[in-house]
N, C-alpha and C positions, 0 to 999 in steps of 0.2 A: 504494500500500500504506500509505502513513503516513496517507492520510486513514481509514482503515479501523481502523488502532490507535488513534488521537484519538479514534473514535467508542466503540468497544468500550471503550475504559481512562478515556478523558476526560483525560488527561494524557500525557506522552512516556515511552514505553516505552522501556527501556536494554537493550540487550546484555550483559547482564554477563560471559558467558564463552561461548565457541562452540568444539566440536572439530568436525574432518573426517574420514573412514575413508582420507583418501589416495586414494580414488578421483576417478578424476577425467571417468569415463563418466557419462553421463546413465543409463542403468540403476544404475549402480552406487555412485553416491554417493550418501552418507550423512553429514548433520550433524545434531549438537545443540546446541543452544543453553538458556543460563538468560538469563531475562532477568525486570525487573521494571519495573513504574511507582512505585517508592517506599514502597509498603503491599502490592502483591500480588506473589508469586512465581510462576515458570511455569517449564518446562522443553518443548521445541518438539525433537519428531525427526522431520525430513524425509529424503524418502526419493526422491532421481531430482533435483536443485536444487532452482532457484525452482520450476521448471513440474510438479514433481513433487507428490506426497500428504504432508501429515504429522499428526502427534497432539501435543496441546497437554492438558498436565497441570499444574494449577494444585497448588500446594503451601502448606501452612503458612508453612514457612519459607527460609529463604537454605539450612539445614543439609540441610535435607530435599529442597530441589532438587539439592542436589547429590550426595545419595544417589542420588535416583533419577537424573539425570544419566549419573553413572558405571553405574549397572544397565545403563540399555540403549546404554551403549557397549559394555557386556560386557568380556571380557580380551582383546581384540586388542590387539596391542602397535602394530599400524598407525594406530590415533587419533592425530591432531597438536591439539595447541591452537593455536587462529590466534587474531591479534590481533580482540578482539569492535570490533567499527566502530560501537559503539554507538548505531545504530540501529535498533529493532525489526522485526521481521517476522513477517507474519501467516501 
């Protein structure tokens, strides 16, 4: 995976922040992630783990990822922030 972000961003992609829905099934987990390369923003919500689908929304800004961030966690109160392992994923 990390040669895949090198290619696409041309630089090391960071983790900036990552929650989880507490689930912890293959159907039924859900993470989001912001992360950047230093000039671009992105927010990534996957759906099932690694092996699972996700959508990858490039953003303006740091302020505006984490709008949308928090949008599609919605109001569950079940979201955890885990520590971001700061590095990328595609």
């Amino acid at each position: 995976m990390r040669c895949g972000l090198l290619v696409r961003y041309r630089r090391q992609v960071i983790v900036e922040e990552h929650w989880w829905n507490g689930d912890a099934t293959a159907r039924g987990r859900r993470d989001v992630y912001i992360r950047t390369d230093g000039h671009r923003w992105e927010v990534q919500a996957q759906i099932g783990g690694a092996l699972g689908r996700s959508k990858v929304q490039e953003c303006p800004s740091r302020g505006s990822a984490s709008i949308l961030a928090g949008a599609w966690r919605g109001g569950d109160p079940a979201w955890r922030e885990l520590p971001a392992d700061r590095v990328g994923r595609a």
